[in-house]
ChimeraX commands (.cxc) that place a marker at each C-alpha (Angstrom):
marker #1 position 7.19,8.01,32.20 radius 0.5
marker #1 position 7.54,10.72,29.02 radius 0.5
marker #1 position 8.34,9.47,25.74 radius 0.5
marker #1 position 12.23,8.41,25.06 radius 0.5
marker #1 position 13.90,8.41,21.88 radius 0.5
marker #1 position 16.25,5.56,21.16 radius 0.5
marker #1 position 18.62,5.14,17.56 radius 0.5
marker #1 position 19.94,2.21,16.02 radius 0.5
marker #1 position 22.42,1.70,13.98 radius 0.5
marker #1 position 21.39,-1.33,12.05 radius 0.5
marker #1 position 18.13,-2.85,11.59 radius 0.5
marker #1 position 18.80,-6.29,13.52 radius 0.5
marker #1 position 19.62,-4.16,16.33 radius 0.5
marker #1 position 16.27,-2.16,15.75 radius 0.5
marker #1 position 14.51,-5.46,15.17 radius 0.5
marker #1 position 15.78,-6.70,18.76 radius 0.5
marker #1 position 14.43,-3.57,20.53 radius 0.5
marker #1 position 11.16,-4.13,19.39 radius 0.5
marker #1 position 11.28,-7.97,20.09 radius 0.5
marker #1 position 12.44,-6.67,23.63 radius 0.5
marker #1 position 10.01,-4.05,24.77 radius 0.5
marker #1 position 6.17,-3.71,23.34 radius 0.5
marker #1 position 6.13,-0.39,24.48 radius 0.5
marker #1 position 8.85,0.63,21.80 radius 0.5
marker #1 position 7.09,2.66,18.64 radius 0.5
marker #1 position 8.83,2.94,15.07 radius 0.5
marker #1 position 9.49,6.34,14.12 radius 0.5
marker #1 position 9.94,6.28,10.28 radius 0.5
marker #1 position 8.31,9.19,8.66 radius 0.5
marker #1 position 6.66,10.08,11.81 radius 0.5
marker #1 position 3.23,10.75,9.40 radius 0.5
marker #1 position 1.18,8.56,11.55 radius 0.5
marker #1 position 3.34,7.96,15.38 radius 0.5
marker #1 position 3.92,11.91,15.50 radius 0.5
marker #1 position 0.03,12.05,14.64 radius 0.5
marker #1 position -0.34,10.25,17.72 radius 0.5
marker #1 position 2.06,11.81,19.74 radius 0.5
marker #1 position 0.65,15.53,19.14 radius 0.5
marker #1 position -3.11,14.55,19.57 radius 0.5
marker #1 position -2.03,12.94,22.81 radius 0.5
marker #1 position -2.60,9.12,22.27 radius 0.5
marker #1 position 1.15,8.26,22.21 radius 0.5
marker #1 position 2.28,9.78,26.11 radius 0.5
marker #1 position 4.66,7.28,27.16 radius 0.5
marker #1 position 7.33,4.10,25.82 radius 0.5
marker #1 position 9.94,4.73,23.48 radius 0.5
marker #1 position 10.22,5.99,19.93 radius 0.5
marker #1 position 12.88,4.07,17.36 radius 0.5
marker #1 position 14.39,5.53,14.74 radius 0.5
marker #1 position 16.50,3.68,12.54 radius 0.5
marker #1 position 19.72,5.23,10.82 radius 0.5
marker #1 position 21.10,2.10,8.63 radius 0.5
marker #1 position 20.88,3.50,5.31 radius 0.5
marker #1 position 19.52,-0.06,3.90 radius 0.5
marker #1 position 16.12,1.20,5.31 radius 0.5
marker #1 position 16.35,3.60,2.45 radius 0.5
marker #1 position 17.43,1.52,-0.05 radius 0.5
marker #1 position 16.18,0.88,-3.52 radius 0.5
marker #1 position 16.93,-1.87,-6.01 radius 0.5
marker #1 position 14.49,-0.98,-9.20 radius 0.5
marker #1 position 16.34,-0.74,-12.46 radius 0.5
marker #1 position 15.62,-5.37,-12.96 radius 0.5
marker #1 position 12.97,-7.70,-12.71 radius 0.5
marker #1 position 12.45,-7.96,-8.89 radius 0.5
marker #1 position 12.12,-4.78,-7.43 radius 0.5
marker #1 position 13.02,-3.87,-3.77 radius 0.5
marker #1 position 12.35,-0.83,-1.62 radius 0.5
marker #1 position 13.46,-0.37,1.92 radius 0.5
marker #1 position 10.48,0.24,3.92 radius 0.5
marker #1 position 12.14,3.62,5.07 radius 0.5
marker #1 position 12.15,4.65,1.21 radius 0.5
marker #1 position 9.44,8.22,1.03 radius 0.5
marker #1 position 6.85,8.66,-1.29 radius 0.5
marker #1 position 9.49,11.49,-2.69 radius 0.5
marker #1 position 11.72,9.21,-3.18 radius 0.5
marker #1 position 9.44,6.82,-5.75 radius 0.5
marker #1 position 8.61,10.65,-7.10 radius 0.5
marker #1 position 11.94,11.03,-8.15 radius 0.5
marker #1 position 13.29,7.23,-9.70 radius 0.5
marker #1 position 12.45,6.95,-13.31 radius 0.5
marker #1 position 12.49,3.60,-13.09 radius 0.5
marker #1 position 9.23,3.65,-11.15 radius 0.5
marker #1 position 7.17,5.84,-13.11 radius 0.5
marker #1 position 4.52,3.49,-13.38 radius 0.5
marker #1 position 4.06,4.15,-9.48 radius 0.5
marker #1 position 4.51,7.57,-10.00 radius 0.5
marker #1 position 0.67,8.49,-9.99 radius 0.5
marker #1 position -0.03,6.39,-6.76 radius 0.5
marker #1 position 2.90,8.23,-4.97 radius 0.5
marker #1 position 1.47,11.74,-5.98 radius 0.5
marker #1 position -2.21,10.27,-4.51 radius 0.5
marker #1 position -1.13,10.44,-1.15 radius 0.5
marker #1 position -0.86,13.98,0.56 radius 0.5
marker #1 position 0.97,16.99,-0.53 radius 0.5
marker #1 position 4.37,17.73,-1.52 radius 0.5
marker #1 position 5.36,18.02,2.73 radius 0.5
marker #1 position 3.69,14.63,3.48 radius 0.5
marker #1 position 5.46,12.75,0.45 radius 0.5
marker #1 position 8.59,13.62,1.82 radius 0.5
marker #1 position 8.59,12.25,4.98 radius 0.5
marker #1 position 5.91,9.38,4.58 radius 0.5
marker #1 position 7.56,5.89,4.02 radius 0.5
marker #1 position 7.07,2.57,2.06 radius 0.5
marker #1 position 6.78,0.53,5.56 radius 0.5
marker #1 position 4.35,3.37,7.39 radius 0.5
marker #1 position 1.88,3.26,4.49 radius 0.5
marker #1 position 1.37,-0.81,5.08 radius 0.5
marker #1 position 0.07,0.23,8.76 radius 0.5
marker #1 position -2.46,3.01,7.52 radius 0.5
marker #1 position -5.87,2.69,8.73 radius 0.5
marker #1 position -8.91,3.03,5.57 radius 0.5
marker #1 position -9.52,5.73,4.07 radius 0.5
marker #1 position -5.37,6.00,3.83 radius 0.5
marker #1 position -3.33,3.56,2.59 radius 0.5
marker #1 position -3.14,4.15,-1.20 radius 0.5
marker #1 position -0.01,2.74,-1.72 radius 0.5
marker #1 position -0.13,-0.32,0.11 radius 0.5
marker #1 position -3.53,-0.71,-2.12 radius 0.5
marker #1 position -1.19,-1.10,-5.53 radius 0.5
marker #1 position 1.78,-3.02,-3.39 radius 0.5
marker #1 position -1.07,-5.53,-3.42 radius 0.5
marker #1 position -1.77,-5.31,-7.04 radius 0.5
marker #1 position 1.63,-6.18,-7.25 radius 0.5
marker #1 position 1.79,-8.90,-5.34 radius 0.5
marker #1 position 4.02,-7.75,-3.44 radius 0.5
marker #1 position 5.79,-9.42,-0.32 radius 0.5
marker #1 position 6.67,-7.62,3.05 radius 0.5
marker #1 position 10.27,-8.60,4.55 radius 0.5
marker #1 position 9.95,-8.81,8.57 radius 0.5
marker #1 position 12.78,-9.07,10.51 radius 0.5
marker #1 position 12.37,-10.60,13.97 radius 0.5
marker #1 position 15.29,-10.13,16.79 radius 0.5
marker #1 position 18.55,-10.66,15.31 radius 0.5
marker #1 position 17.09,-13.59,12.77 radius 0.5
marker #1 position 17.29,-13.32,8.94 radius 0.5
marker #1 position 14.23,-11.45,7.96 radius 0.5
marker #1 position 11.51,-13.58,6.12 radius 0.5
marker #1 position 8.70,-12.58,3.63 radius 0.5
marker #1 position 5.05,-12.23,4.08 radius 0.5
marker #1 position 2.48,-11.97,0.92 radius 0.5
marker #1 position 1.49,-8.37,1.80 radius 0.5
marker #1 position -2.14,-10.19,2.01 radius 0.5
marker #1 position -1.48,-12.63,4.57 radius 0.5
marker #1 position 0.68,-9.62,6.35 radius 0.5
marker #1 position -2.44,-7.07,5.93 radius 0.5
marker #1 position -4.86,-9.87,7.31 radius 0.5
marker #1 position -2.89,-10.12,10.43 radius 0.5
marker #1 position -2.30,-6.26,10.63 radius 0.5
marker #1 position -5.32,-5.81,13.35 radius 0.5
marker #1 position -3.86,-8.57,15.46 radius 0.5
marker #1 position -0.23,-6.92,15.66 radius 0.5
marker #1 position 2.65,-7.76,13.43 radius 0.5
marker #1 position 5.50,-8.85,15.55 radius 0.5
marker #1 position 8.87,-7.97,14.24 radius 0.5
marker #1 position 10.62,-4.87,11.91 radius 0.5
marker #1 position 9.11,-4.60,8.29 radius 0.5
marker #1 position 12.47,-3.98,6.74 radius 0.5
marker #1 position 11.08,-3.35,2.99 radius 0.5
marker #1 position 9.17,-4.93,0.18 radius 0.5
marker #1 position 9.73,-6.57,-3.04 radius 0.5
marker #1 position 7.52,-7.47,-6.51 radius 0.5
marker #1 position 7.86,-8.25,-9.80 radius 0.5
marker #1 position 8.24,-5.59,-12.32 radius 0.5
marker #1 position 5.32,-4.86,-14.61 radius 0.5
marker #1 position 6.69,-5.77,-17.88 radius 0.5
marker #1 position 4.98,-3.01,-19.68 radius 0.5
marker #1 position 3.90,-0.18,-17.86 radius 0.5
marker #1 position 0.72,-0.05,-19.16 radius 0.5
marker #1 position -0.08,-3.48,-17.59 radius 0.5
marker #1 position -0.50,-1.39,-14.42 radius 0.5
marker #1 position -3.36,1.15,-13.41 radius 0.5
marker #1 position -3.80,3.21,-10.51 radius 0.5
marker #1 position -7.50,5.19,-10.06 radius 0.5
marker #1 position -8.42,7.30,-6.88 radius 0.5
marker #1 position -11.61,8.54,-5.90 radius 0.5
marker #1 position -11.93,11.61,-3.42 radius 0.5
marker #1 position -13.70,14.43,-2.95 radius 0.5
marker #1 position -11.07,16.95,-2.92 radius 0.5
marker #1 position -8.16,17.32,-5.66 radius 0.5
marker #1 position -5.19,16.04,-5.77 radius 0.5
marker #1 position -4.40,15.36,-1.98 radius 0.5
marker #1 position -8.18,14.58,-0.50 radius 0.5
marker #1 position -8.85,11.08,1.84 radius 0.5
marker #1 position -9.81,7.85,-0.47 radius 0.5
marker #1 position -13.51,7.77,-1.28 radius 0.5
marker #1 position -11.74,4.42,-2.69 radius 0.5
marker #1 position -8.61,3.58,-4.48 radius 0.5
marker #1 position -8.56,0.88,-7.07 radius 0.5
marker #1 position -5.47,-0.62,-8.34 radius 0.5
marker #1 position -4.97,-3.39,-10.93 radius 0.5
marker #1 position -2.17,-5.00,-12.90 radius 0.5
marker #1 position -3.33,-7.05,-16.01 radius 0.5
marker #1 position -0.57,-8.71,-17.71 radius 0.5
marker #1 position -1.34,-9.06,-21.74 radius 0.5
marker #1 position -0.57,-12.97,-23.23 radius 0.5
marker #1 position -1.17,-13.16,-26.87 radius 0.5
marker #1 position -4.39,-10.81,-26.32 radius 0.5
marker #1 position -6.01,-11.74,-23.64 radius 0.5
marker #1 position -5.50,-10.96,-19.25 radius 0.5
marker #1 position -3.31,-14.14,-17.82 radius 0.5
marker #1 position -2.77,-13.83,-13.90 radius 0.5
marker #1 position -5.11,-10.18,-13.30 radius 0.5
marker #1 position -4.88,-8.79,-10.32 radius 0.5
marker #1 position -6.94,-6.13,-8.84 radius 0.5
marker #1 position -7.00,-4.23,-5.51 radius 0.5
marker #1 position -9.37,-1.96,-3.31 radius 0.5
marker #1 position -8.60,0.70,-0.75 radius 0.5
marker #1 position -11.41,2.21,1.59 radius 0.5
marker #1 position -13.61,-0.79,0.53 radius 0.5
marker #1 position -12.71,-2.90,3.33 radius 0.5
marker #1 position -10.80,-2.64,6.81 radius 0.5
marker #1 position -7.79,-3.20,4.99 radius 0.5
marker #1 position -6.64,-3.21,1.61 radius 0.5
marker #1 position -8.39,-6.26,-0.31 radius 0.5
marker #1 position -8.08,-8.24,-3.47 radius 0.5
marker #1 position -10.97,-7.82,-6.13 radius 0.5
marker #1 position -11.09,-12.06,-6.56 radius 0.5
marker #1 position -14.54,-11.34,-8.10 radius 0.5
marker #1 position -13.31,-9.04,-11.24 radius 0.5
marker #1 position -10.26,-11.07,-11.20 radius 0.5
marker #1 position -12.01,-13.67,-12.13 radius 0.5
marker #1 position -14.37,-12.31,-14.60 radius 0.5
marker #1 position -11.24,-10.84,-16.82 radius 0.5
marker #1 position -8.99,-13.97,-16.80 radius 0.5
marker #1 position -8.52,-15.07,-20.38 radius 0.5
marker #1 position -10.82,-12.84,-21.64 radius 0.5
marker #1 position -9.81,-9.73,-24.25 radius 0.5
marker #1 position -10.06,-6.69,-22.32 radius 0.5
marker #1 position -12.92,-5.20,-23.88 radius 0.5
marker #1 position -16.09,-4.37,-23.13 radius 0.5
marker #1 position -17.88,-7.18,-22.51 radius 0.5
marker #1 position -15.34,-8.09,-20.07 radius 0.5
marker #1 position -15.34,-5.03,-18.31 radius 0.5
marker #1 position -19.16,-5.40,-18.00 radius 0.5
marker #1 position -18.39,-8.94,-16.33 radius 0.5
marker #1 position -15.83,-7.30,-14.44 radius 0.5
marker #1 position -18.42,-4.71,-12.99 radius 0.5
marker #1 position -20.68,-7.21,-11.92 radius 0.5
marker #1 position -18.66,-8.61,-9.54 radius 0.5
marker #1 position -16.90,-5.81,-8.65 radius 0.5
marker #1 position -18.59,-6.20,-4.92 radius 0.5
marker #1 position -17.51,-9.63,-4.06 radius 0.5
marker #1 position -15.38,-9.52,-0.79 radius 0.5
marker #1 position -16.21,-6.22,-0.19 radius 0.5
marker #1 position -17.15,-4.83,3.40 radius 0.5
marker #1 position -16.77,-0.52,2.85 radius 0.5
marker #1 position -17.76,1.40,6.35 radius 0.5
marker #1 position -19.52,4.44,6.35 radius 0.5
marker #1 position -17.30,7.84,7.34 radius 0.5
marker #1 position -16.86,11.34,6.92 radius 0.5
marker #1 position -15.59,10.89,3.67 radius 0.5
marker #1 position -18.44,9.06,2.19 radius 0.5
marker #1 position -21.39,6.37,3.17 radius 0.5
marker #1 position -20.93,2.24,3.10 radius 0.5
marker #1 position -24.15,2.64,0.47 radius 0.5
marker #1 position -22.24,5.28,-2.15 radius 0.5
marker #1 position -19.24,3.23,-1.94 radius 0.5
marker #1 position -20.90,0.13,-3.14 radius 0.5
marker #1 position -22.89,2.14,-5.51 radius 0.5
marker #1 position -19.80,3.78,-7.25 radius 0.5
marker #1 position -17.32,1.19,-7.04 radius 0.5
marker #1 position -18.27,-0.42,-10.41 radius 0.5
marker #1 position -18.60,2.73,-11.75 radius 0.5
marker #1 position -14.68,3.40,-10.99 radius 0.5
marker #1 position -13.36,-0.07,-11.42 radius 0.5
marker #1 position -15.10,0.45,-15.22 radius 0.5
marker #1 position -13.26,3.77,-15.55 radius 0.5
marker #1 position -10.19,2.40,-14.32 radius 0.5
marker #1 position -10.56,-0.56,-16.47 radius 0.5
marker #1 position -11.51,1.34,-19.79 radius 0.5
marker #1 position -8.51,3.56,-19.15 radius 0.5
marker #1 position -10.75,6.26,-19.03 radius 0.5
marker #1 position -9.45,10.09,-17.90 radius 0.5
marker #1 position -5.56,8.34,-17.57 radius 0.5
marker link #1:1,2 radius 0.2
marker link #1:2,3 radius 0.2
marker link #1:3,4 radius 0.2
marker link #1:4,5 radius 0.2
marker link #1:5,6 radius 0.2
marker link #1:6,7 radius 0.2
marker link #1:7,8 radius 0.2
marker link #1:8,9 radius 0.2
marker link #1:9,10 radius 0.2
marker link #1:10,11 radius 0.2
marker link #1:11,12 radius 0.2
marker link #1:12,13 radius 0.2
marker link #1:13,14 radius 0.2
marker link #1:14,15 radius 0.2
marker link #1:15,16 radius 0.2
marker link #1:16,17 radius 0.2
marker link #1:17,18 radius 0.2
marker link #1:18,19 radius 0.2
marker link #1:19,20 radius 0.2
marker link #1:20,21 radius 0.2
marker link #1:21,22 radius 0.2
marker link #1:22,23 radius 0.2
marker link #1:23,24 radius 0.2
marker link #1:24,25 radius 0.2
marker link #1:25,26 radius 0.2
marker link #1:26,27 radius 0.2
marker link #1:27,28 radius 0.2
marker link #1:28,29 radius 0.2
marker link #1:29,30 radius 0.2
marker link #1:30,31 radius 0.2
marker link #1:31,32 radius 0.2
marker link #1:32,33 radius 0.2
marker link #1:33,34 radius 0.2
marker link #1:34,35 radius 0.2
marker link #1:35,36 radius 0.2
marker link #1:36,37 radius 0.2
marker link #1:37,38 radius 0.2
marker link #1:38,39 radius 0.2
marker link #1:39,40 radius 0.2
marker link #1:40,41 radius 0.2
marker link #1:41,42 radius 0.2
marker link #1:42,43 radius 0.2
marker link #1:43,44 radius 0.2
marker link #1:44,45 radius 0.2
marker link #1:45,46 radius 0.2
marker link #1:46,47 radius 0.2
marker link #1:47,48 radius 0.2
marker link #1:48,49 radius 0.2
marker link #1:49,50 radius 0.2
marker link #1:50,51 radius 0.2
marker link #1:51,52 radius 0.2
marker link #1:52,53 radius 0.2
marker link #1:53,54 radius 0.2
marker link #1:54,55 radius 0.2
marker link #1:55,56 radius 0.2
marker link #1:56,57 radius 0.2
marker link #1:57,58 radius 0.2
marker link #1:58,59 radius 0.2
marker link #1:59,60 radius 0.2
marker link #1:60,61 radius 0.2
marker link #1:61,62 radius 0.2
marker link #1:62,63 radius 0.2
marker link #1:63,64 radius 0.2
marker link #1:64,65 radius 0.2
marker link #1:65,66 radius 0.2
marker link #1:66,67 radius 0.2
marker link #1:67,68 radius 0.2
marker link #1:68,69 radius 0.2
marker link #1:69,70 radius 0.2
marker link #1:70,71 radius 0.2
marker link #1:71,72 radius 0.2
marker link #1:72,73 radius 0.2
marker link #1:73,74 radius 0.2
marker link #1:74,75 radius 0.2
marker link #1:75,76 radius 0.2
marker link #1:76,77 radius 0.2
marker link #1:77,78 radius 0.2
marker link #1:78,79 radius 0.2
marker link #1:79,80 radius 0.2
marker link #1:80,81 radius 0.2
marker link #1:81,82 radius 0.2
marker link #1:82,83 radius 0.2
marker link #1:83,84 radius 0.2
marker link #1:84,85 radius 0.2
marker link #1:85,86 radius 0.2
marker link #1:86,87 radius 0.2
marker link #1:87,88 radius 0.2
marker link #1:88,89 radius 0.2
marker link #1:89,90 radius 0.2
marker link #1:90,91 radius 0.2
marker link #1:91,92 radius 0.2
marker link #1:92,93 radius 0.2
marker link #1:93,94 radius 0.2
marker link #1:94,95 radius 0.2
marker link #1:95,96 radius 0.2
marker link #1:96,97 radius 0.2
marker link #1:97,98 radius 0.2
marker link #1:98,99 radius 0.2
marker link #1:99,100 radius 0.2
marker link #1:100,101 radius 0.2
marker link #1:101,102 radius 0.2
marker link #1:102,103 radius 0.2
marker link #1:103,104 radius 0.2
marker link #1:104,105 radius 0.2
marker link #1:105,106 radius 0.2
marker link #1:106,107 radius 0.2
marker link #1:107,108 radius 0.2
marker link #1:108,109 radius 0.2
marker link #1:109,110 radius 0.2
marker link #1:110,111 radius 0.2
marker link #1:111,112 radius 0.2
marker link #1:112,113 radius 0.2
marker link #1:113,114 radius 0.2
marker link #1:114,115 radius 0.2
marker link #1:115,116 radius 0.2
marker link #1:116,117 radius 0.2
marker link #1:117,118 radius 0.2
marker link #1:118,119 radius 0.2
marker link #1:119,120 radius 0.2
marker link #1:120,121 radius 0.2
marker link #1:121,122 radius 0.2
marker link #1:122,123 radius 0.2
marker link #1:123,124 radius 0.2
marker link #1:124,125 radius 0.2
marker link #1:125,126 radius 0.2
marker link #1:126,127 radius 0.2
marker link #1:127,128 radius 0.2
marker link #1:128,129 radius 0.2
marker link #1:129,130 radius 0.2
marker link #1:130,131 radius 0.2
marker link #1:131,132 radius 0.2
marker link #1:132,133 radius 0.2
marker link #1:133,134 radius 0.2
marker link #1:134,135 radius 0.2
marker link #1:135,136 radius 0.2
marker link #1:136,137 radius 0.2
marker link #1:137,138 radius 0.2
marker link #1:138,139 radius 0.2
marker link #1:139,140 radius 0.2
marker link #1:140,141 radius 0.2
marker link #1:141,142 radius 0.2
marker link #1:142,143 radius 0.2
marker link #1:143,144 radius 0.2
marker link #1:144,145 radius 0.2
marker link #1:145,146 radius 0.2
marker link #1:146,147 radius 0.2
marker link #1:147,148 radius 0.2
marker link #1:148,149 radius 0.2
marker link #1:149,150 radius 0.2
marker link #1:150,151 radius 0.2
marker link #1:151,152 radius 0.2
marker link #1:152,153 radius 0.2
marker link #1:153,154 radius 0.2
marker link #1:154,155 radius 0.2
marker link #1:155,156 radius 0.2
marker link #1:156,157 radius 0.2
marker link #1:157,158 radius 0.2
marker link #1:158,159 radius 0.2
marker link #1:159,160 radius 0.2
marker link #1:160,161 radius 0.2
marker link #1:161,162 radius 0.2
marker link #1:162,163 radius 0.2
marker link #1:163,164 radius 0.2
marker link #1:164,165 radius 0.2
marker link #1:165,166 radius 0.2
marker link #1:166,167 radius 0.2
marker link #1:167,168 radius 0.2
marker link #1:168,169 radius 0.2
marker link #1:169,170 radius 0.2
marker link #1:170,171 radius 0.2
marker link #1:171,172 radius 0.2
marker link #1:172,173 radius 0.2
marker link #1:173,174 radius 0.2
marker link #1:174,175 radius 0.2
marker link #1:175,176 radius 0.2
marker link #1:176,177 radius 0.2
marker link #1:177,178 radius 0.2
marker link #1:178,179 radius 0.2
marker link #1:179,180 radius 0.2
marker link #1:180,181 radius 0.2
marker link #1:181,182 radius 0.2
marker link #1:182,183 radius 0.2
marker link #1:183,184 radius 0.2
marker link #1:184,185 radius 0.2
marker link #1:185,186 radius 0.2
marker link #1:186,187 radius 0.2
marker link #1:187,188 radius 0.2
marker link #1:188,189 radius 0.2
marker link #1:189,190 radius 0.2
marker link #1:190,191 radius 0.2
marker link #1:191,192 radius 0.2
marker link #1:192,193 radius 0.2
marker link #1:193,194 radius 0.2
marker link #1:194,195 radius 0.2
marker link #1:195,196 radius 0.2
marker link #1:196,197 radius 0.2
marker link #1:197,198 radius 0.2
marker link #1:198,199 radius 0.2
marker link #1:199,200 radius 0.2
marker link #1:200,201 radius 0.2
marker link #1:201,202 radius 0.2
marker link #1:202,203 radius 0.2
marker link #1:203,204 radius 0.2
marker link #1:204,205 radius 0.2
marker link #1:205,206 radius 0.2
marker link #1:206,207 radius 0.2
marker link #1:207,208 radius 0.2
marker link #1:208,209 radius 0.2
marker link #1:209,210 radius 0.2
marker link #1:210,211 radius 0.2
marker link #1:211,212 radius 0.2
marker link #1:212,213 radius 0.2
marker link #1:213,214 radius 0.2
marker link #1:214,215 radius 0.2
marker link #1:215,216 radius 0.2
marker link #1:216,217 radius 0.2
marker link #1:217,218 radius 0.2
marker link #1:218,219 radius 0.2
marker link #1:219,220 radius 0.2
marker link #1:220,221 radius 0.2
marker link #1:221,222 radius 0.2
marker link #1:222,223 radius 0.2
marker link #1:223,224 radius 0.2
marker link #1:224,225 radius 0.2
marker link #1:225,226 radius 0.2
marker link #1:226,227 radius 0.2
marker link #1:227,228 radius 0.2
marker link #1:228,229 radius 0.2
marker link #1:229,230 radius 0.2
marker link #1:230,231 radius 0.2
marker link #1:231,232 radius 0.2
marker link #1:232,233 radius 0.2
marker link #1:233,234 radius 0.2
marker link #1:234,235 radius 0.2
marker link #1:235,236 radius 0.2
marker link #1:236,237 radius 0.2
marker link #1:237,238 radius 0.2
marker link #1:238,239 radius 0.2
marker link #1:239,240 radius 0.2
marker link #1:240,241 radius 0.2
marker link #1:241,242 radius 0.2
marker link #1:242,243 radius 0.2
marker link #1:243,244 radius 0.2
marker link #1:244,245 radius 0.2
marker link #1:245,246 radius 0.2
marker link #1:246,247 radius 0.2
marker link #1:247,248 radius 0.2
marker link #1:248,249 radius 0.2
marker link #1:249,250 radius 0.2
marker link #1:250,251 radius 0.2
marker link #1:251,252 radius 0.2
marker link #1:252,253 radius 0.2
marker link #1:253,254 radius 0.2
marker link #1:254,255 radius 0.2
marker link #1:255,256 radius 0.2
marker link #1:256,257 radius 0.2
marker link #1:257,258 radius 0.2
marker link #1:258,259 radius 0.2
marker link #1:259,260 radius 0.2
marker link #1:260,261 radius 0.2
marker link #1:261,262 radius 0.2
marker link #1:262,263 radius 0.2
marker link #1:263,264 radius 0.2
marker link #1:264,265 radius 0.2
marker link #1:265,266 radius 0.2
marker link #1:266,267 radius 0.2
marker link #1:267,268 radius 0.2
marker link #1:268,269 radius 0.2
marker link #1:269,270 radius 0.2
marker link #1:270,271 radius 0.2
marker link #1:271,272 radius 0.2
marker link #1:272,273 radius 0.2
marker link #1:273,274 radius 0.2
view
């Protein structure tokens, strides 16, 4: 049976074709499903694509931000009030690829893509899943990136985080070999909120260091309540490898990952080269 292409209106009604039929693909941005589909791993089911505009909708300008996962990279490009995501968007592909990749698509990229979902988890962000015609619920994007592998059963209809109260709280570093577009040797982001002087609640994330996109608990720790200097950033360093399983690729080996990471997460830290 070839491929068939089937539109919905609204996302419950997309949400209950999926819960109905397995065999029925997503088709957002089409950067990873048309992938498949041209290199002839995709030959057969049904591809969805979903026409309610609330899959491209954005809520940014207050405290809690929300994107529709059918929101493009292009799109965060071009809303002021996300600058400080600005320089993750322009990490991933070219000018072509950031208009038609999507919010929702980058949560299912495979290591070494997946920059953005790397700073959604910085943010501690939540993923909003819609199952059949039910009220869609929210997933930490952890807990919804640990059960990735095992299939995620319902529509991810967008996300939603807090707002960095001060840009600057928020860092984005990327590591490939070729400039600006190039696959992640590793991706690093981290948000350290400033109380009175000193890191309260840090958060840091790794892409390409892992399976999926993982939580730097080590560093974390090491920079709570501490002034961000360098004796923290030393600390931070040290245990930059906790949690960490990196595979070897074309891009680069298990052995230089671990080798560099520190190295970066120091940059990255030190504001170095931003």
């Amino acid at each position: 049976m070839p491929l068939d292409v089937r539109v919905a209106s609204s996302m419950a009604e997309a949400a209950g074709i999926l819960a109905s039929d397995q065999r029925t693909k997503l088709l957002s941005g089409g950067t990873l499903v048309m992938r498949d589909v041209n290199e002839g791993r995709l030959l057969d089911g049904t591809l969805l694509r979903i026409t309610d505009p609330a899959f491209r909708q954005m809520n940014t300008s207050g405290a809690r931000v929300e994107l529709g996962a059918g929101v493009t990279l292009a799109m965060v490009l071009n809303n002021r009030d996300l600058a400080y995501l600005h320089a993750v968007a322009r990490a991933v592909g070219g000018p072509a690829i950031r208009q038609m990749a999507t919010i929702g698509g980058n949560l299912f990229a495979t290591t070494p893509y997946g920059d953005f979902a790397v700073a959604l988890l910085a943010l501690d962000a939540q993923v909003m899943v819609q199952s059949g015609y039910s009220s869609a619920r929210a997933i930490a994007l952890e807990e919804f990136l640990n059960a990735r592998e095992r299939g995620i059963s319902g529509l991810v209809t967008g996300v939603q985080f807090a707002r960095p109260q001060h840009a600057a709280d928020f860092r984005f570093y990327k590591v490939s070999r070729v400039k600006p577009k190039g696959l992640s040797v590793m991706s690093i982001a981290a948000h350290l909120p400033n109380a009175g002087g000193r890191i309260s609640q840090a958060r840091i994330a790794y892409g390409a260091m892992a399976p999926t996109p993982v939580r730097a608990r080590g560093a974390e720790r090491a920079l709570e309540g501490k002034t961000l200097d360098a004796t923290a950033i030393q600390a931070a360093k040290a245990a930059a490898l906790e949690g960490t399983r990196p595979a070897t690729d074309a891009i680069a080996t298990e052995w230089y990952r671990r080798e560099v990471l520190p190295v970066h997460l120091g940059r990255l830290l030190s504001a170095e080269g931003r």
